[in-house]
Structures are given as C-alpha cells and as structure tokens.
VEXBAVO-8750 format. One record per residue: residue number from 1; residue in three letters; z, y, x of N, C-alpha, C in turn. Coordinates in Angstrom, 1 decimal, padded with zeros to 4 digits, always signed. Last residue first. Layout:
! VEXBAVO-8750
{site NUM, "ALA", {Z, Y, X}, {Z, Y, X}, {Z, Y, X}}
...
! end
This chain:
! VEXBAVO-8750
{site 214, "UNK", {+054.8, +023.7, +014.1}, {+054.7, +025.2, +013.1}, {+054.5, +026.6, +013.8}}
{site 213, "UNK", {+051.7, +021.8, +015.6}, {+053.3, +022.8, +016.1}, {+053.1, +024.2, +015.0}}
{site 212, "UNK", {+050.8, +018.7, +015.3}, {+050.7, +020.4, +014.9}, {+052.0, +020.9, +015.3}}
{site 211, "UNK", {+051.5, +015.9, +017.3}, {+051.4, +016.6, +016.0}, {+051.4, +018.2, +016.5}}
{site 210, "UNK", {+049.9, +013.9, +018.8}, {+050.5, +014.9, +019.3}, {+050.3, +016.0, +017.8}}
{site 209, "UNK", {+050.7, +010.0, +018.4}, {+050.3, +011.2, +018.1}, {+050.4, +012.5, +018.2}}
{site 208, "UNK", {+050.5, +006.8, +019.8}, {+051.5, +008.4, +019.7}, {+050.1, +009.3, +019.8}}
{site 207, "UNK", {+051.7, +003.7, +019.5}, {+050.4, +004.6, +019.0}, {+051.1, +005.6, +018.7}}
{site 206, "UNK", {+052.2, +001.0, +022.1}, {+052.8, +002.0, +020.8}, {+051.5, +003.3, +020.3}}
{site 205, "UNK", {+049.7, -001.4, +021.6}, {+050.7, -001.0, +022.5}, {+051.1, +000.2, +021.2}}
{site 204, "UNK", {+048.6, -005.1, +021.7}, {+048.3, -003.7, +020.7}, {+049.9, -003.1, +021.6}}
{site 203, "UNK", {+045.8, -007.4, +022.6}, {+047.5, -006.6, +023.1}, {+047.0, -005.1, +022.6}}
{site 202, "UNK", {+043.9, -009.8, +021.6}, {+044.0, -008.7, +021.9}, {+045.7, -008.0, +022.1}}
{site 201, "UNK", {+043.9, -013.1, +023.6}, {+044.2, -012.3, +022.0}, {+044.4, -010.7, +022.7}}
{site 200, "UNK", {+042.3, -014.6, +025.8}, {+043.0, -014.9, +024.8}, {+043.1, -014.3, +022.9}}
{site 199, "UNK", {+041.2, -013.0, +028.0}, {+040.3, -014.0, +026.9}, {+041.2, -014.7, +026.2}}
{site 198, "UNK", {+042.5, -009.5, +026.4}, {+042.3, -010.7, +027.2}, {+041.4, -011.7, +026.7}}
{site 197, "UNK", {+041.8, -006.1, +025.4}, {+041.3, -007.3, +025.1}, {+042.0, -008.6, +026.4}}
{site 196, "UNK", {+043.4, -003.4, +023.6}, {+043.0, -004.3, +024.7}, {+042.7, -005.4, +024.3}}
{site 195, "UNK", {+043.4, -000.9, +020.8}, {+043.6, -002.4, +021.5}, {+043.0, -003.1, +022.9}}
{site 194, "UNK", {+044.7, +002.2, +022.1}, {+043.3, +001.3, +021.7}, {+044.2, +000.1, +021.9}}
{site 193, "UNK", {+046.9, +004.9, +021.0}, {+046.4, +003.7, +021.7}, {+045.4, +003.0, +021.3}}
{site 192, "UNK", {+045.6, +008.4, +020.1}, {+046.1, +006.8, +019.8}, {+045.9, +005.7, +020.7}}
{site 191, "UNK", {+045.8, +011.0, +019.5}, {+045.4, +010.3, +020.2}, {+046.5, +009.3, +020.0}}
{site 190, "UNK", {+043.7, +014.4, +018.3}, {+044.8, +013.2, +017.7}, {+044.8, +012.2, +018.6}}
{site 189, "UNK", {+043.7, +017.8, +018.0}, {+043.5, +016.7, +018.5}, {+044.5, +015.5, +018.5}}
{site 188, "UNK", {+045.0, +020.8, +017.4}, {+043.9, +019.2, +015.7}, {+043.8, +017.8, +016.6}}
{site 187, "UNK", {+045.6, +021.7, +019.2}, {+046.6, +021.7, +017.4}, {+045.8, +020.6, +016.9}}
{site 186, "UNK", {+042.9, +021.6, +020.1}, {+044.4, +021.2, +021.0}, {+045.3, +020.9, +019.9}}
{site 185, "UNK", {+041.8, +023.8, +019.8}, {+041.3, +022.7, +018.9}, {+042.6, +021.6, +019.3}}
{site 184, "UNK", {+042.0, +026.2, +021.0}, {+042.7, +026.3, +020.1}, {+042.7, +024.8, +019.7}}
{site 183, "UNK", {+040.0, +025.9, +022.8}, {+041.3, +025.5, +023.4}, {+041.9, +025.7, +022.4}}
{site 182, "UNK", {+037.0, +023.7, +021.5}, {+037.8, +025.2, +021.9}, {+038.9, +024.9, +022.6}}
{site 181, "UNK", {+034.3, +022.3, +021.9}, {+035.5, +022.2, +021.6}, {+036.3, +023.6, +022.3}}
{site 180, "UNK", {+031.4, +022.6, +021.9}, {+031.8, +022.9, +020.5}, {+033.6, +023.1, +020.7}}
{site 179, "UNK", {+030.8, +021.2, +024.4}, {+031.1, +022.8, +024.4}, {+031.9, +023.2, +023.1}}
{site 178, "UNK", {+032.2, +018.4, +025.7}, {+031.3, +018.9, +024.9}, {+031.9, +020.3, +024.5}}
{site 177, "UNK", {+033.3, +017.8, +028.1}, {+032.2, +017.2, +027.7}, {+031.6, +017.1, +026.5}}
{site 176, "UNK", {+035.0, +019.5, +028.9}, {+034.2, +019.5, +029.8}, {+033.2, +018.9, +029.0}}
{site 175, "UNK", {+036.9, +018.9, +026.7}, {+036.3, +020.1, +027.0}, {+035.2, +020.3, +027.6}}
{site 174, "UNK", {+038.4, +016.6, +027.7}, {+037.3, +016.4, +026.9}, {+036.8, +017.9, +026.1}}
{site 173, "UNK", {+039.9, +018.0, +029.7}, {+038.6, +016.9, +030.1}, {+037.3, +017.0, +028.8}}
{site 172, "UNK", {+041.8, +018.7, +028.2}, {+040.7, +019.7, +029.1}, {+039.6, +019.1, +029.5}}
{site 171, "UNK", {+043.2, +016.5, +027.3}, {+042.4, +017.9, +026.2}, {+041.0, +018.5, +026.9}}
{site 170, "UNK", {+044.0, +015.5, +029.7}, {+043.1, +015.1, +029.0}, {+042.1, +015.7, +027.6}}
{site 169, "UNK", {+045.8, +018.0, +029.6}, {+045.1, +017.2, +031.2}, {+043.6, +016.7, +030.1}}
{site 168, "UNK", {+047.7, +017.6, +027.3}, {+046.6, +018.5, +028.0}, {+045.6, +018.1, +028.7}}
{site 167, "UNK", {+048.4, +014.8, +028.1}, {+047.7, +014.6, +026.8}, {+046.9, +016.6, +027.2}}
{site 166, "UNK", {+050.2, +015.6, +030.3}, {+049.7, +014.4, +030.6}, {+048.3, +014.5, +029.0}}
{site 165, "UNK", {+052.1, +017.4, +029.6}, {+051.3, +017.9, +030.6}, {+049.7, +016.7, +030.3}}
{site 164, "UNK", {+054.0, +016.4, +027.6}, {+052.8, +017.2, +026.6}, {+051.1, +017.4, +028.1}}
{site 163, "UNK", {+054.6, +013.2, +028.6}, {+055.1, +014.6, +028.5}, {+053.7, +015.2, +027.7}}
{site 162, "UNK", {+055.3, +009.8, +027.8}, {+054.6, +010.9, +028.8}, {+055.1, +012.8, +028.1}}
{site 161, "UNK", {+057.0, +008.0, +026.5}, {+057.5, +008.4, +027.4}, {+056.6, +010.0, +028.3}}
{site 160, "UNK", {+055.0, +007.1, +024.7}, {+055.7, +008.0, +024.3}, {+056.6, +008.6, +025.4}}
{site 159, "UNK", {+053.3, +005.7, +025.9}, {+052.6, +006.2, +026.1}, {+053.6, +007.7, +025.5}}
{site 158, "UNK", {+054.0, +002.7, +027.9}, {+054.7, +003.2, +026.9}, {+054.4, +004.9, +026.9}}
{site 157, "UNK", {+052.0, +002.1, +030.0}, {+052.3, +001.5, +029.1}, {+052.8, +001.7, +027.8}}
{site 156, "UNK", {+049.5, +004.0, +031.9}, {+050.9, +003.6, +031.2}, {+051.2, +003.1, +029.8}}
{site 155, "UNK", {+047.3, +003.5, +033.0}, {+048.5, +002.7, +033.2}, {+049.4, +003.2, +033.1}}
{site 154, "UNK", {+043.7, +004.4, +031.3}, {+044.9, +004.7, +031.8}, {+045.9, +003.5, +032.2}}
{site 153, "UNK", {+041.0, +006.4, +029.9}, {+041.6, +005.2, +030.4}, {+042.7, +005.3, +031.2}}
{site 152, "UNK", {+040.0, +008.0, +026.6}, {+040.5, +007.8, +028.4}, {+041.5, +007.1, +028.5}}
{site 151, "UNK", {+037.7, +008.5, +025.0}, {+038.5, +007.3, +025.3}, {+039.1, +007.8, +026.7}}
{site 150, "UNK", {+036.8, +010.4, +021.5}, {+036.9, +010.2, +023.2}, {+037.5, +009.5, +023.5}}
{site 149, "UNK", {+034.3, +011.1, +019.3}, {+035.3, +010.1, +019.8}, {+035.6, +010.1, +021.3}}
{site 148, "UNK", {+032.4, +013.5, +018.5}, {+032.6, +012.1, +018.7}, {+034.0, +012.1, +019.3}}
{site 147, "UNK", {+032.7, +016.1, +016.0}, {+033.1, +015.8, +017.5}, {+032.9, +014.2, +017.7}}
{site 146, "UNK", {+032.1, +017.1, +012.7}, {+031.6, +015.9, +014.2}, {+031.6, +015.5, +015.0}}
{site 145, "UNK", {+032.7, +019.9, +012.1}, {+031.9, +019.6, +013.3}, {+031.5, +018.2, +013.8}}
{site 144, "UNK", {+034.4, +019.3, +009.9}, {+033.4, +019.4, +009.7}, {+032.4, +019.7, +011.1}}
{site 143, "UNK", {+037.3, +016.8, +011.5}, {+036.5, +018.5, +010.9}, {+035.0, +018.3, +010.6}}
{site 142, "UNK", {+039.2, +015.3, +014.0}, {+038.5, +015.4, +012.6}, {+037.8, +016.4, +011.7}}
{site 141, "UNK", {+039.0, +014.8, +016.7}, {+039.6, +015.9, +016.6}, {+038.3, +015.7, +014.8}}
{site 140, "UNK", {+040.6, +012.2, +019.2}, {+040.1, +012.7, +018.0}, {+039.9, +013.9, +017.6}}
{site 139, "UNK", {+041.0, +010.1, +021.8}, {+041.2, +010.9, +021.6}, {+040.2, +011.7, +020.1}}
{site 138, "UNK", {+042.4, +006.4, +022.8}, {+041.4, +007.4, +022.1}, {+042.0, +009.0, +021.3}}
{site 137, "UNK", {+042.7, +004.8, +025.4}, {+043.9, +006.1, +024.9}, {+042.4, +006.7, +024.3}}
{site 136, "UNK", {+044.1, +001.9, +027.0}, {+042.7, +003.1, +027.1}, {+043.4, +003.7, +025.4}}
{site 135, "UNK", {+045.1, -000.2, +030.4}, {+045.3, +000.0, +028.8}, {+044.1, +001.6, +028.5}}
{site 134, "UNK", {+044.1, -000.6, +033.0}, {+044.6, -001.6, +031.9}, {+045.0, -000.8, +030.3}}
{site 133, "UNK", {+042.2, +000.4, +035.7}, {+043.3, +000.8, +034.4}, {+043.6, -000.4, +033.3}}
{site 132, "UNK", {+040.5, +000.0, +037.8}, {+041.4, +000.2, +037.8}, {+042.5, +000.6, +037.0}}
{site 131, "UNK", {+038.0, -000.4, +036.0}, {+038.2, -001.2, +036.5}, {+039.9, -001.6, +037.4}}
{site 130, "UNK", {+037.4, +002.5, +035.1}, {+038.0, +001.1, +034.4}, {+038.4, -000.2, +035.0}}
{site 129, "UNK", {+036.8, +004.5, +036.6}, {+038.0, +003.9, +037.0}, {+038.1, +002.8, +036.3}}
{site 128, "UNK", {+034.7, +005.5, +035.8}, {+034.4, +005.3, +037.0}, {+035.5, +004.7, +037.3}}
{site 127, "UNK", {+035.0, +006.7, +032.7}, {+034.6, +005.2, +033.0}, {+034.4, +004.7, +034.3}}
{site 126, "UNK", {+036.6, +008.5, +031.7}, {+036.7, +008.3, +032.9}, {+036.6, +006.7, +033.6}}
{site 125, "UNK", {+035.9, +009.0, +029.4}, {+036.2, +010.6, +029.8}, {+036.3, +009.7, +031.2}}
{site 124, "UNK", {+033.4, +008.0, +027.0}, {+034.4, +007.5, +027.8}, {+034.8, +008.2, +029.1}}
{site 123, "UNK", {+033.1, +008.2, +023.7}, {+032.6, +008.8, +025.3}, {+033.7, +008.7, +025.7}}
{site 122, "UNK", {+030.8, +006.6, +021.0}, {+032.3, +006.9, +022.2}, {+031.8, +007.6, +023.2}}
{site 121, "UNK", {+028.5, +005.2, +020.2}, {+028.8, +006.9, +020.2}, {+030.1, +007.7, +020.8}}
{site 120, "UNK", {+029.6, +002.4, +019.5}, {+029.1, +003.2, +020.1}, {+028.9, +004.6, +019.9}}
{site 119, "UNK", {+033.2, +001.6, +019.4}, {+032.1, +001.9, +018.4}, {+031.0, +002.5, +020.0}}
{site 118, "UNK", {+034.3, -000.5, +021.8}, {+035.0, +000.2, +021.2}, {+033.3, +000.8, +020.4}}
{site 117, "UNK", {+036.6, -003.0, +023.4}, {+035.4, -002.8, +022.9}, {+035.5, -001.9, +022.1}}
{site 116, "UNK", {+037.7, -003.8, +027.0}, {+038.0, -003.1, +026.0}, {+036.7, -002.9, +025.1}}
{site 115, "UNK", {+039.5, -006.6, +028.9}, {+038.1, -005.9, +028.3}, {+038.5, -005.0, +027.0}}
{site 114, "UNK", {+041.4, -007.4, +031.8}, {+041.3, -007.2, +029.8}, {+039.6, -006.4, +030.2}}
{site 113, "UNK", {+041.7, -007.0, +034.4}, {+042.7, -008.1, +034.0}, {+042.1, -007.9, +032.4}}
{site 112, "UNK", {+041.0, -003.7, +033.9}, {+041.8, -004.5, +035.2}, {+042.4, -005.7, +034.2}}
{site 111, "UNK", {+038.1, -003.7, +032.0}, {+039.5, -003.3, +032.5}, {+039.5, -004.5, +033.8}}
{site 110, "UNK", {+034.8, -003.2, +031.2}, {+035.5, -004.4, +031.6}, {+036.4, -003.4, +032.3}}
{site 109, "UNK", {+033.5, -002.7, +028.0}, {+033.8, -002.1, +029.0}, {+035.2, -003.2, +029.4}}
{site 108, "UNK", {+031.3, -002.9, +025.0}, {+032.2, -003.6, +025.9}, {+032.1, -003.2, +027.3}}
{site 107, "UNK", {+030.6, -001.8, +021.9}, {+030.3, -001.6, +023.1}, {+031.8, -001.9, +024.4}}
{site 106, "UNK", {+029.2, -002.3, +018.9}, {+030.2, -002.5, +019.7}, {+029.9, -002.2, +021.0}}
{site 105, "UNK", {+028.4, -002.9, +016.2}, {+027.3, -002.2, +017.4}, {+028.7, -001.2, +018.3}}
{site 104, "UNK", {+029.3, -004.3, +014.4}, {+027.9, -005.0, +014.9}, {+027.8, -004.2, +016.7}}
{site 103, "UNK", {+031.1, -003.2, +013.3}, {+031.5, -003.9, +014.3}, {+030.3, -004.7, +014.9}}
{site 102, "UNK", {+030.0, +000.4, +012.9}, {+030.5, -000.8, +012.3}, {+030.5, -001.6, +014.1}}
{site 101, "UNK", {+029.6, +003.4, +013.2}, {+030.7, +002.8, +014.2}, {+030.9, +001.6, +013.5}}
{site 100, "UNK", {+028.0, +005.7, +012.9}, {+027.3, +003.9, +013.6}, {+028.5, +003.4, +014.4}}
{site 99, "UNK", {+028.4, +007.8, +011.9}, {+028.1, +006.5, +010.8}, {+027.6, +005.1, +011.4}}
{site 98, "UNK", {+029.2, +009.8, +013.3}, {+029.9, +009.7, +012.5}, {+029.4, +008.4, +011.5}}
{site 97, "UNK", {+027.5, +009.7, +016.0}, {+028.8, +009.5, +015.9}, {+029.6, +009.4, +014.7}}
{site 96, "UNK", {+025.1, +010.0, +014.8}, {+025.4, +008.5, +015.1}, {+026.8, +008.5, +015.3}}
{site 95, "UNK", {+024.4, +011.2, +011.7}, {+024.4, +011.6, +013.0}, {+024.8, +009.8, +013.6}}
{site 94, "UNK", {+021.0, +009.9, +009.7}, {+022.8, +010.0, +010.0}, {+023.1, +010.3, +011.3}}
{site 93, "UNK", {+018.4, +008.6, +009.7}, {+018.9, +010.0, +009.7}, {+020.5, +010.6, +009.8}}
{site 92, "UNK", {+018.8, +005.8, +010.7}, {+018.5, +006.5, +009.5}, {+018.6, +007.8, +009.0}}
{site 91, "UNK", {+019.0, +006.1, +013.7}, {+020.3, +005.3, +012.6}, {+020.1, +006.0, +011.3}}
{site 90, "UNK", {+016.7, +007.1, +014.7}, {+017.2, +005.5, +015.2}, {+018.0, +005.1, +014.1}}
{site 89, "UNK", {+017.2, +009.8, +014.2}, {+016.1, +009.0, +013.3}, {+016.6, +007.6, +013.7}}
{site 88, "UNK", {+019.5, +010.6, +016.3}, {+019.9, +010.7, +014.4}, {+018.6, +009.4, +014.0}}
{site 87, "UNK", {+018.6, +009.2, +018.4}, {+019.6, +008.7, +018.0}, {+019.7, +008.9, +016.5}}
{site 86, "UNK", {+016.8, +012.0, +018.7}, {+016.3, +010.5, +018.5}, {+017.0, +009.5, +018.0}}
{site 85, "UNK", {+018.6, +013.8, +018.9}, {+017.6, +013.8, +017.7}, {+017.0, +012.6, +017.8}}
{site 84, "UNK", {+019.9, +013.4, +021.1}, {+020.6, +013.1, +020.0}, {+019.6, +013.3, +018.4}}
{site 83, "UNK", {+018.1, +013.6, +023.5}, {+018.4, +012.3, +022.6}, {+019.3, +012.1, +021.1}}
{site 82, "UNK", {+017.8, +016.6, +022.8}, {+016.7, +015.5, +022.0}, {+017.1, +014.3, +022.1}}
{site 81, "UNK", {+020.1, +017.5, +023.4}, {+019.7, +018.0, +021.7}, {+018.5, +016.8, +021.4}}
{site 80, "UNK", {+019.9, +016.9, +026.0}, {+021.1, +016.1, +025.1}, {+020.9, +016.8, +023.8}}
{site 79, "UNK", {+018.2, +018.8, +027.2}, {+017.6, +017.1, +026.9}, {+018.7, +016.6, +025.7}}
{site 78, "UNK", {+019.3, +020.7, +026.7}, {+017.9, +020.9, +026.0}, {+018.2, +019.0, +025.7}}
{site 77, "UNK", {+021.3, +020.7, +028.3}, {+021.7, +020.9, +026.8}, {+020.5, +020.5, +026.3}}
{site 76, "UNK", {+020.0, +020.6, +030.4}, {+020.9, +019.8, +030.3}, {+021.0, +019.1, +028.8}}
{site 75, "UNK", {+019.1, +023.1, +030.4}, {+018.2, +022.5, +030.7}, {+019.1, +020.9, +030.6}}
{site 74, "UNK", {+021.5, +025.0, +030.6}, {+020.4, +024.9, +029.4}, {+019.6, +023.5, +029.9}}
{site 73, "UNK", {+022.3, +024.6, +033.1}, {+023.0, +024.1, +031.8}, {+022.2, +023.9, +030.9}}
{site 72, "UNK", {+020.5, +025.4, +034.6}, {+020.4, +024.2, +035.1}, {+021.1, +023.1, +033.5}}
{site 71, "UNK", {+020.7, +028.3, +034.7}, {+019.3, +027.4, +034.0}, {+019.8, +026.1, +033.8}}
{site 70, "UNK", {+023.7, +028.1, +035.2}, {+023.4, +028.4, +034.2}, {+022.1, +028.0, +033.2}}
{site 69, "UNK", {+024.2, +025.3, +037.5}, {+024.1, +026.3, +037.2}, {+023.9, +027.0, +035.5}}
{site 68, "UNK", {+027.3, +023.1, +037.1}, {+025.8, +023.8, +037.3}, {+025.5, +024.9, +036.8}}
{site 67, "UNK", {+029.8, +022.4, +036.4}, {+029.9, +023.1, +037.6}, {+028.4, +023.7, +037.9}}
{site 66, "UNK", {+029.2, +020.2, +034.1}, {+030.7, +020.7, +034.9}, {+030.2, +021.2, +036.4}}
{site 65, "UNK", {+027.2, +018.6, +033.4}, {+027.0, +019.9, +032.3}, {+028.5, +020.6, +034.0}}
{site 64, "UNK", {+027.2, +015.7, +034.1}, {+026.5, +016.9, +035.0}, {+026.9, +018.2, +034.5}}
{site 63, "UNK", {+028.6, +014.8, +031.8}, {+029.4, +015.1, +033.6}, {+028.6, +016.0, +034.1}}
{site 62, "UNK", {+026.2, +015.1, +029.9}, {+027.6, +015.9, +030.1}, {+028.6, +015.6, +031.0}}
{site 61, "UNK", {+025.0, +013.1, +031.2}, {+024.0, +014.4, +030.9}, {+025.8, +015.1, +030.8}}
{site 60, "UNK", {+026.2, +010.7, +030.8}, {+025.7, +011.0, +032.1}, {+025.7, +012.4, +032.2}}
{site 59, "UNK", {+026.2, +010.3, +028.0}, {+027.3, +011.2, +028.5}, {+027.5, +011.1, +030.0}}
{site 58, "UNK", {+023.5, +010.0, +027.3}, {+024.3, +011.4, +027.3}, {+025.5, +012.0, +027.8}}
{site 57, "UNK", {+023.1, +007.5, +028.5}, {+022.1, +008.9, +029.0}, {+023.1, +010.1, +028.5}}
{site 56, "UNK", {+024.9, +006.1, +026.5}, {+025.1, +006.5, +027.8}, {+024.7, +007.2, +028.7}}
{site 55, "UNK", {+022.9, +006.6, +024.0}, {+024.5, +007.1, +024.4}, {+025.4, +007.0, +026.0}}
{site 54, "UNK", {+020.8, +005.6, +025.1}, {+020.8, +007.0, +024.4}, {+022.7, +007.2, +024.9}}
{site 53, "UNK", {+021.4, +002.8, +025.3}, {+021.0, +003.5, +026.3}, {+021.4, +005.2, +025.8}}
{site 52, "UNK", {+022.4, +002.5, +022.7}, {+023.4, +002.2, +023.5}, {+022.5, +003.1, +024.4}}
{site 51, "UNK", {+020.0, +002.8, +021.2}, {+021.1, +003.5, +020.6}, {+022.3, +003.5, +021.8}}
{site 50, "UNK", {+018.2, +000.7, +022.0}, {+017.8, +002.0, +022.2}, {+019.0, +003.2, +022.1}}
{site 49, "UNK", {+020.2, -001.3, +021.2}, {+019.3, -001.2, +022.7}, {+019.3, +000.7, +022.7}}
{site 48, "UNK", {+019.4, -001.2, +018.2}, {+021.3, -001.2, +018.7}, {+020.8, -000.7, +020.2}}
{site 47, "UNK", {+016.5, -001.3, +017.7}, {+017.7, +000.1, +017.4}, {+019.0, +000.2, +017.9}}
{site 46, "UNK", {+016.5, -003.9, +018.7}, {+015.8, -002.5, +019.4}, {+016.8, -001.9, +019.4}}
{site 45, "UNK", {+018.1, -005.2, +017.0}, {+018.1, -005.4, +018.1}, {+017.5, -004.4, +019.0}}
{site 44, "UNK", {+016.6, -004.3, +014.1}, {+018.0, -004.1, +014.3}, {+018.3, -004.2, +016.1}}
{site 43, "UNK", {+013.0, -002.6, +014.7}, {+014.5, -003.7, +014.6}, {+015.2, -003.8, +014.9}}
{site 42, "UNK", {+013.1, +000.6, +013.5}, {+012.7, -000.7, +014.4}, {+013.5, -001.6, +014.0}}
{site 41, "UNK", {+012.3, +003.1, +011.4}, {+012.9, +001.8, +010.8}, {+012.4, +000.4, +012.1}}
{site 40, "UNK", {+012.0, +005.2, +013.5}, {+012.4, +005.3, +012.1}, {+012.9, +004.0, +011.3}}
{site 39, "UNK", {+010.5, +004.4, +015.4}, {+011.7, +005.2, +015.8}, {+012.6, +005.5, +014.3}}
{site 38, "UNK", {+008.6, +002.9, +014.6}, {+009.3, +002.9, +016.8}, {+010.3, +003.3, +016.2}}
{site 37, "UNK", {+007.8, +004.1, +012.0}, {+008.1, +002.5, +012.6}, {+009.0, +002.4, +013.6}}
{site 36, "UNK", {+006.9, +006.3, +013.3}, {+007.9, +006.4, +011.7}, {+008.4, +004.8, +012.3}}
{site 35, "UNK", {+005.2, +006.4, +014.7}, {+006.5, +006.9, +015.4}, {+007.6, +006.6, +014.6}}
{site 34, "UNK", {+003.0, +004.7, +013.0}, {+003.8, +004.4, +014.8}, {+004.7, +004.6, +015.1}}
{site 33, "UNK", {+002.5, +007.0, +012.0}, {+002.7, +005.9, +011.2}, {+004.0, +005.0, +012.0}}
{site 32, "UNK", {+001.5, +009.4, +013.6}, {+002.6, +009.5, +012.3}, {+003.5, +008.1, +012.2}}
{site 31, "UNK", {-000.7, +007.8, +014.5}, {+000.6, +008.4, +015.8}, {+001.7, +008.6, +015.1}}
{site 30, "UNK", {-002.3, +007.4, +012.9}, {-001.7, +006.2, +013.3}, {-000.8, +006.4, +014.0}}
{site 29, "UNK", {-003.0, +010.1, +011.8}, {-002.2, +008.7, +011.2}, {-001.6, +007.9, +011.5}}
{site 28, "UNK", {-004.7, +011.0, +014.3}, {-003.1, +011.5, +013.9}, {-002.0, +010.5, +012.7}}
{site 27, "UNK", {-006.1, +008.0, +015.9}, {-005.8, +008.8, +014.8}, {-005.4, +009.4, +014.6}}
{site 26, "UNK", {-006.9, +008.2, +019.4}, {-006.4, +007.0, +018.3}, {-006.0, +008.6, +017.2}}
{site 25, "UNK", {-008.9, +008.5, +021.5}, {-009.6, +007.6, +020.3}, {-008.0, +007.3, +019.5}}
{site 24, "UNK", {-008.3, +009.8, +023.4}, {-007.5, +008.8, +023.6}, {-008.1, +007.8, +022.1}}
{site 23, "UNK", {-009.4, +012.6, +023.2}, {-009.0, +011.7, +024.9}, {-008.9, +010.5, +024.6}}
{site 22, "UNK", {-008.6, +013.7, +020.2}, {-010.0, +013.2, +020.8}, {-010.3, +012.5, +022.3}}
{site 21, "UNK", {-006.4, +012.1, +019.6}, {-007.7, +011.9, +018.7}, {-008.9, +012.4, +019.6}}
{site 20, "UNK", {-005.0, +013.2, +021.6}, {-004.5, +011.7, +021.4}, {-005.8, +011.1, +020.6}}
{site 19, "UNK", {-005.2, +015.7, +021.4}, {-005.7, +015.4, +022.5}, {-005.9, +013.4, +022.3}}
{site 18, "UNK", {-004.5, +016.2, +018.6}, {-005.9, +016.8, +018.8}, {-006.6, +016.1, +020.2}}
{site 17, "UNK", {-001.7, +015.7, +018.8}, {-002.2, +015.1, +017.8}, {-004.3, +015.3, +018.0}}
{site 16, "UNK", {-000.9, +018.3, +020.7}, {-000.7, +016.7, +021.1}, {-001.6, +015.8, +020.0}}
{site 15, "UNK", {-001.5, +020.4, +019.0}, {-002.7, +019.9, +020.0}, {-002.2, +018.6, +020.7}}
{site 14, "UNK", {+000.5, +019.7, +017.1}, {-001.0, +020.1, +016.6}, {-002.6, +019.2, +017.9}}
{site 13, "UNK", {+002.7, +020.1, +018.4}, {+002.9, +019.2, +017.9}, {+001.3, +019.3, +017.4}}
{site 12, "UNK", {+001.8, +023.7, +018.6}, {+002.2, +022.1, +020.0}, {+001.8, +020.9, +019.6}}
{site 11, "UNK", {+002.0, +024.6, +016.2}, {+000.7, +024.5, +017.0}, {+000.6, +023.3, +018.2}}
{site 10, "UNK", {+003.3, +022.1, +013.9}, {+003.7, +023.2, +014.5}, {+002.2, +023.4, +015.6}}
{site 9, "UNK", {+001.9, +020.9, +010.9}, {+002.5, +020.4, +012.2}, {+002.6, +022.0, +012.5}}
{site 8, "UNK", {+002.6, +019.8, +007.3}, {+002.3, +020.5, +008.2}, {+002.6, +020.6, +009.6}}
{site 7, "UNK", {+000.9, +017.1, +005.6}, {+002.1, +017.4, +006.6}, {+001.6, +018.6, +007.7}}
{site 6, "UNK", {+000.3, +015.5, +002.7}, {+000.2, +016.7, +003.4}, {+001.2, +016.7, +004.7}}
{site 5, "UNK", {+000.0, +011.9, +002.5}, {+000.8, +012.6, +002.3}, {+000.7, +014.4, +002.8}}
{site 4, "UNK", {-001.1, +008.9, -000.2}, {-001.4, +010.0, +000.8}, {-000.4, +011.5, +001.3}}
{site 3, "UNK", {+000.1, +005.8, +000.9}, {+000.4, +007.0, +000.3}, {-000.3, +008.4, +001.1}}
{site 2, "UNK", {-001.0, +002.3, +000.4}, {-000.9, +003.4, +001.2}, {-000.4, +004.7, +000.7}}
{site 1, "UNK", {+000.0, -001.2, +000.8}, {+000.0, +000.0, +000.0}, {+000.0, +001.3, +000.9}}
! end
C-alpha cells in the first residue's frame, strides 16, 4: 500500500535530495522511505545497538564539554543535539531518557568483585574507576526539563554516615555534564543507592536522600 504525501524540504535538505537523484540515480522517495525504516521503525536489536552506542557517544561528547574552548563548545553541543535527535526517532519519537528505561534495554557495567545494570540513557559521572568501586549512587533531579539520570560510583558503604561535602562534590560533577543544570537545582536533587550485582544475588544498601532545606 502506498500514500501520497506533500513534504516541504529546507534548501540544504533540497540539494542533498537533488545530488542523490541526480549523481547517484536514487529517488527522493526512496531516501524518505529508507530513512523512515533505518531510523524510524528498525529492529528491535538495531534500535537497542544504535541506542546504546548514541548514549555512550554522548557522554564522551560531555567530558569533552569541561575546559574547551568556546568554538570548540558549540561545536560539541552541535553534535550532542543530533545524536540526541537520532536517539528521539530511534525510540518512537520519545525523548530516550525519559521512556527507554524498560528492562529490555539494560546496560551492564563491571565493578570491583559485582556488576552493576542500569536503564540506558544513564550517565555514568565516573565510569574510568568502576572497576575500582563496589557499590554506585544514582543521582536525580525530577521536573519538566528531563535531566537524565546520573550514576556515580563509589566505596562507601553506609552512605548516611557521609556529610553534605561528599553529595555536593557530586552535584558539581553532574554540572559539568549537562548545562540545563543550575546550582540552585542542588534543593531538587535526589540520590539513592543502586542495587549491585554478584553472580549470586543482587546486595541492596541503605538509600539516602538529600532533602529540601526550609
């Protein structure tokens, strides 16, 4: 079955579609049709693939964001607007950090001694250590912005014993890795212990919250 449909292109998007039909013999239909397919409804196994790489590309792309230059930032931000525009069409138009956290599309990171699995679209504030940490500490900030999810990894056990210094420290981090977040946003941010994994049974630790201050 076919449908005919109008679509207006931008002048760019115009002469890509002009070079491809006339250099390259293939249709502007078939480039539409193609991309709708690739990138609009692939298969589940692509889509998870493509979704995982994307999310790791990006939070490559936001370490770099900490100390470059000014072009250099833009030019950063540019690319991390388009994987994340790829990622929205990949999962049905939905942003991905807020609707691709089922248990299908998991993502596994190897600890000291345990494994930790956690949704894709996480960002993991200090994945160069996991290997050195045993337990991991998700960070939140709930609102109409969307913020993804942050994980930082760590060895302490009993997570209520730490001081206010120790959950700052980590506020500021996850500053670095994405702009939207303020220093006021500090009052809304929520952090919880993660479950660990052995090849036995997962180990659940105390779960401390840094509440609002009247």
């Amino acid at each position: 079955m076919r449908t005919d449909r109008s679509i207006t292109f931008s002048d760019k998007n115009n002469d890509v579609l002009e070079f491809l039909k006339n250099e390259r013999n293939i249709e502007p239909s078939k480039v539409v049709n193609d991309l709708v397919r690739c990138i609009c409804r692939p298969p589940k196994p692509v889509r998870d693939e493509l979704l995982r790489y994307l999310n790791q590309t990006t939070v490559i792309l936001y370490k770099k964001l900490d100390g470059t230059s000014e072009k250099l930032t833009q030019d950063i931000i540019d690319q991390i607007k388009i994987y994340n525009s790829i990622s929205k069409y990949l999962n049905s138009g939905s942003e991905v950090f807020d609707d691709f956290m089922d248990t299908t599309a998991l993502v596994r990171i190897e600890l000291d001694g345990a494994y930790l699995a956690y949704p894709l679209g996480w960002i993991v504030l200090n994945e160069e250590l996991s290997k050195k940490c045993r337990y991991a500490l998700s960070c939140e900030i709930k609102d109409e912005r969307k913020i993804p999810h942050f994980i930082y990894l760590h060895n302490h056990k009993r997570l209520g014993d730490l001081g206010d210094d120790f959950y700052k420290s980590i506020f500021d981090t996850c500053c670095l890795f994405n702009v939207d977040i303020k220093p006021e946003d500090y009052r809304k941010m929520r952090f919880y212990s993660m479950p660990v994994h052995t090849a036995d049974k997962p180990e659940h630790f105390d779960s401390t919250v840094v509440e609002d201050e009247d």
